[in-house]
ROSEVEX-502891 format. One record per atom (N, C-alpha, C, O): residue in one letter; atom name; x, y, z. Coordinates in steps of 0.02 Angstrom, whole numbers. Example, Ala and Ser with C-alpha at 12.3 -4.5 7.8 and 13.67 -1.06 7.14 Angstrom:
! ROSEVEX-502891
+------+------+--------+--------+--------+
| type | atom |     px |     py |     pz |
+------+------+--------+--------+--------+
|    A |    N |    660 |   -284 |    390 |
|    A |   CA |    615 |   -225 |    390 |
|    A |    C |    660 |   -165 |    390 |
|    A |    O |    712 |   -166 |    423 |
|    S |    N |    642 |   -112 |    354 |
|    S |   CA |    684 |    -53 |    357 |
|    S |    C |    645 |      2 |    394 |
|    S |    O |    670 |     57 |    402 |
+------+------+--------+--------+--------+
! end
This chain:
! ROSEVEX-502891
+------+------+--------+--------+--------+
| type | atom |     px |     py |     pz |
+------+------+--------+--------+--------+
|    X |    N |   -164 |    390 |   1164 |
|    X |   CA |   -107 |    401 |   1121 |
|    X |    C |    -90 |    337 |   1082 |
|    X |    O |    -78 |    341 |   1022 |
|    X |    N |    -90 |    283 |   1111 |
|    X |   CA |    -93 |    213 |   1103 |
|    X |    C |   -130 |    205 |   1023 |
|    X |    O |   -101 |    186 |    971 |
|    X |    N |   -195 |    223 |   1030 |
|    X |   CA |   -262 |    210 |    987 |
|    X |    C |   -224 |    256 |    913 |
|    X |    O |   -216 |    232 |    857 |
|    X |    N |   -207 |    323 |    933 |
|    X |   CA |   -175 |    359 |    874 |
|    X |    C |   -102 |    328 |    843 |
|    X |    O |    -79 |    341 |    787 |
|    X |    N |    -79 |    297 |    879 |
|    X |   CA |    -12 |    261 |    840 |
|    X |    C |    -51 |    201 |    785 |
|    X |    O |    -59 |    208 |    725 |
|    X |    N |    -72 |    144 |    827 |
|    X |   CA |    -93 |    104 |    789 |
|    X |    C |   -151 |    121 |    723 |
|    X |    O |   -158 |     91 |    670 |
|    X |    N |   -176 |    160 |    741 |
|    X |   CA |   -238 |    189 |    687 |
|    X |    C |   -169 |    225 |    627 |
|    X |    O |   -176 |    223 |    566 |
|    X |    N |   -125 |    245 |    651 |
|    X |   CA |    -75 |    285 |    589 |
|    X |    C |    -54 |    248 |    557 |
|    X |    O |    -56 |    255 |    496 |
|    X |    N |    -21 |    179 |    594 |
|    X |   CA |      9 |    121 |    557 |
|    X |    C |    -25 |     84 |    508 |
|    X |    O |      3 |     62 |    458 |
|    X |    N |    -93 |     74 |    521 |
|    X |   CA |   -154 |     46 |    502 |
|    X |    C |   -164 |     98 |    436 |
|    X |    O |   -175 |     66 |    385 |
|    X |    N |   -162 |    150 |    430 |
|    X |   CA |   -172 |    176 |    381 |
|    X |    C |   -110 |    162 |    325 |
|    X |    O |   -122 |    147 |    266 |
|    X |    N |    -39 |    169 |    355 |
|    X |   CA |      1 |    170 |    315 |
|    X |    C |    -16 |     98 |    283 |
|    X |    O |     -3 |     91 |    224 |
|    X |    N |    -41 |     50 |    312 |
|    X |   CA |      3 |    -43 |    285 |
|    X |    C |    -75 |    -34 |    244 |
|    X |    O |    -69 |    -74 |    197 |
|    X |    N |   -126 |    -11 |    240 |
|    X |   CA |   -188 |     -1 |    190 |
|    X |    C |   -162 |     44 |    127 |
|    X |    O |   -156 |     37 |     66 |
|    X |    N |   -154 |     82 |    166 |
|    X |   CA |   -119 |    111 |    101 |
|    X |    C |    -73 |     91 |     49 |
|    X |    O |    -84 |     88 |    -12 |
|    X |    N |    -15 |     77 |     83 |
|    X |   CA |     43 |     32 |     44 |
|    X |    C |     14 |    -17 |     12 |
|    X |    O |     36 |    -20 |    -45 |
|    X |    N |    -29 |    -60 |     25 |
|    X |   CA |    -67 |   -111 |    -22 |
|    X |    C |    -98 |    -68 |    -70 |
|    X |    O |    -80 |    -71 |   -129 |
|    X |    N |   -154 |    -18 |    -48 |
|    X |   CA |   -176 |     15 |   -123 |
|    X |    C |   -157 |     45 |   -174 |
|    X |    O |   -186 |     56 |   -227 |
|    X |    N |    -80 |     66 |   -148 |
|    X |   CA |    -23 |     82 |   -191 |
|    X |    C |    -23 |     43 |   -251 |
|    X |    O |    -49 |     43 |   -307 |
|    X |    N |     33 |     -3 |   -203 |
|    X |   CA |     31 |    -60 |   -233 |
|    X |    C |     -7 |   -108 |   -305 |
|    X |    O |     19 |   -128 |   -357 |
|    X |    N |    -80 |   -115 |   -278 |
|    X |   CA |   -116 |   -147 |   -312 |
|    X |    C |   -112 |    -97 |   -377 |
|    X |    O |    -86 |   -110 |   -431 |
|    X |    N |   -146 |    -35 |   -359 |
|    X |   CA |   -139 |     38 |   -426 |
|    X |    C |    -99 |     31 |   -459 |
|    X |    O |   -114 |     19 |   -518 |
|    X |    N |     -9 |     35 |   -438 |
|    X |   CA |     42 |     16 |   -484 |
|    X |    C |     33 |    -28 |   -529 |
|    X |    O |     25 |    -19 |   -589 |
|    X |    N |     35 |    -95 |   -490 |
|    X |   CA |     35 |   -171 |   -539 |
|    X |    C |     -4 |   -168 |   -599 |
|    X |    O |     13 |   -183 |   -656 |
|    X |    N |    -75 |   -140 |   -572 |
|    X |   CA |   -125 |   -127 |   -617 |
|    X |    C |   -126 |    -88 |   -662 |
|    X |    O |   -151 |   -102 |   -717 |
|    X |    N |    -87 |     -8 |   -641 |
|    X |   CA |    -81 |     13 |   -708 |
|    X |    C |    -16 |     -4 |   -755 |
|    X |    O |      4 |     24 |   -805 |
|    X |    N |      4 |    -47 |   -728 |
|    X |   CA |     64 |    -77 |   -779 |
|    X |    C |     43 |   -140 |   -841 |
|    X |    O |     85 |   -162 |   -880 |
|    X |    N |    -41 |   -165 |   -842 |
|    X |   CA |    -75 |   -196 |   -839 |
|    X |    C |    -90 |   -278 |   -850 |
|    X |    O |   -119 |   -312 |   -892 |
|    X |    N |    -48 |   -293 |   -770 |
|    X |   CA |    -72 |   -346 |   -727 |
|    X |    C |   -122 |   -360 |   -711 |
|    X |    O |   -155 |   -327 |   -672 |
|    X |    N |   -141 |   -418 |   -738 |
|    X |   CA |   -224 |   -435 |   -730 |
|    X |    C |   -220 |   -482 |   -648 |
|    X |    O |   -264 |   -463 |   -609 |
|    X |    N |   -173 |   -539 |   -620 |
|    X |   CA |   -183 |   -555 |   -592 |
|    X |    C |   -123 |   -562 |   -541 |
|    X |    O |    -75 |   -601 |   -546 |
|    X |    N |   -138 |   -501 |   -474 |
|    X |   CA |    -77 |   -477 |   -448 |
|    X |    C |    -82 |   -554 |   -404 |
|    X |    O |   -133 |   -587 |   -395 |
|    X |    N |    -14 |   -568 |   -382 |
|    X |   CA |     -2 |   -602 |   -339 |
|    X |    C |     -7 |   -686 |   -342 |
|    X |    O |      4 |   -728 |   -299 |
|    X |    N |    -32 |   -691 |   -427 |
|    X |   CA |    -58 |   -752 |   -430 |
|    X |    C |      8 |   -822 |   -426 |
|    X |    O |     66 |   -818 |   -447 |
|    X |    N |    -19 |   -872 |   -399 |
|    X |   CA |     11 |   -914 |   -370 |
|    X |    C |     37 |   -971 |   -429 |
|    X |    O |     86 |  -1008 |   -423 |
|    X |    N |      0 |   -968 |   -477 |
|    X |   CA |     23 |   -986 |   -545 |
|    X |    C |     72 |   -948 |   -581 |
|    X |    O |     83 |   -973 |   -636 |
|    X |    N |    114 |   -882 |   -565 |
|    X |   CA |    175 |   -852 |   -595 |
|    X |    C |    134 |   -837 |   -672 |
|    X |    O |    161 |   -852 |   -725 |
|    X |    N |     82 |   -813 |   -670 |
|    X |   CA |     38 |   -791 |   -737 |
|    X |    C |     34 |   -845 |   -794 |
|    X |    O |     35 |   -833 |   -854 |
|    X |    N |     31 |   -906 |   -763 |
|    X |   CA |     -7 |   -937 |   -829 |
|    X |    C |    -67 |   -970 |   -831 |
|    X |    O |    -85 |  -1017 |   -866 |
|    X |    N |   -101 |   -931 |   -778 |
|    X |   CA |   -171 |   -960 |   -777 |
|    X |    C |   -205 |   -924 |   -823 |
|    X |    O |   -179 |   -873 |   -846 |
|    X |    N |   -270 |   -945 |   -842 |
|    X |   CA |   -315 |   -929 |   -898 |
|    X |    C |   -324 |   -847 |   -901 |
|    X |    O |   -315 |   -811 |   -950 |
|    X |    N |   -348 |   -826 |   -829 |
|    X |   CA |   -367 |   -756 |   -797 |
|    X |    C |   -324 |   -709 |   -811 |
|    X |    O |   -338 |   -654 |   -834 |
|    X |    N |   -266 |   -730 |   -798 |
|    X |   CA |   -211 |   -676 |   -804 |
|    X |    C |   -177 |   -669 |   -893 |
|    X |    O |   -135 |   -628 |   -909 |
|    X |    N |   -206 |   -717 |   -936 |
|    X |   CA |   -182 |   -696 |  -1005 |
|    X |    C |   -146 |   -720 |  -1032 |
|    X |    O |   -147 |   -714 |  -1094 |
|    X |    N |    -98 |   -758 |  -1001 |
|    X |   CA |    -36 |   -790 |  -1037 |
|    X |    C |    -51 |   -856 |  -1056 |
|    X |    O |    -94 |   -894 |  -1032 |
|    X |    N |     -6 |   -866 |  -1107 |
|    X |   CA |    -20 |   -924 |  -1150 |
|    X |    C |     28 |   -976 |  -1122 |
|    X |    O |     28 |  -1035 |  -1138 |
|    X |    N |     63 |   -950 |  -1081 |
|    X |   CA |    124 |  -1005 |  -1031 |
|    X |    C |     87 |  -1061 |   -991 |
|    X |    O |     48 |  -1049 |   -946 |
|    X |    N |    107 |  -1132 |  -1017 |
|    X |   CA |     84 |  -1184 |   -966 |
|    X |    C |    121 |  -1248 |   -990 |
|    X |    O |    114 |  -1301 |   -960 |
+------+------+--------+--------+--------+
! end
């Protein structure tokens, strides 16, 4: 029973990330999460 909880949870927190990423992306975010606040080269912006 144990193995079926954690395997459910495991699906949900995979999931919620692929959500996730899909959203950002189709909003079109080139570089989710980036640590530069989008002004690195990759992500497009002309901010620096």
């Amino acid at each position: 029973m144990a193995d079926i909880i954690v395997g459910v949870i495991l699906i949900v927190v995979v999931g919620s990330a692929c959500y996730y990423i899909w959203k950002e992306k189709k909003k079109g975010r080139k570089c989710i999460g980036c640590p530069s606040s989008g002004s690195c080269p990759k992500c497009g912006s002309k901010k620096a």
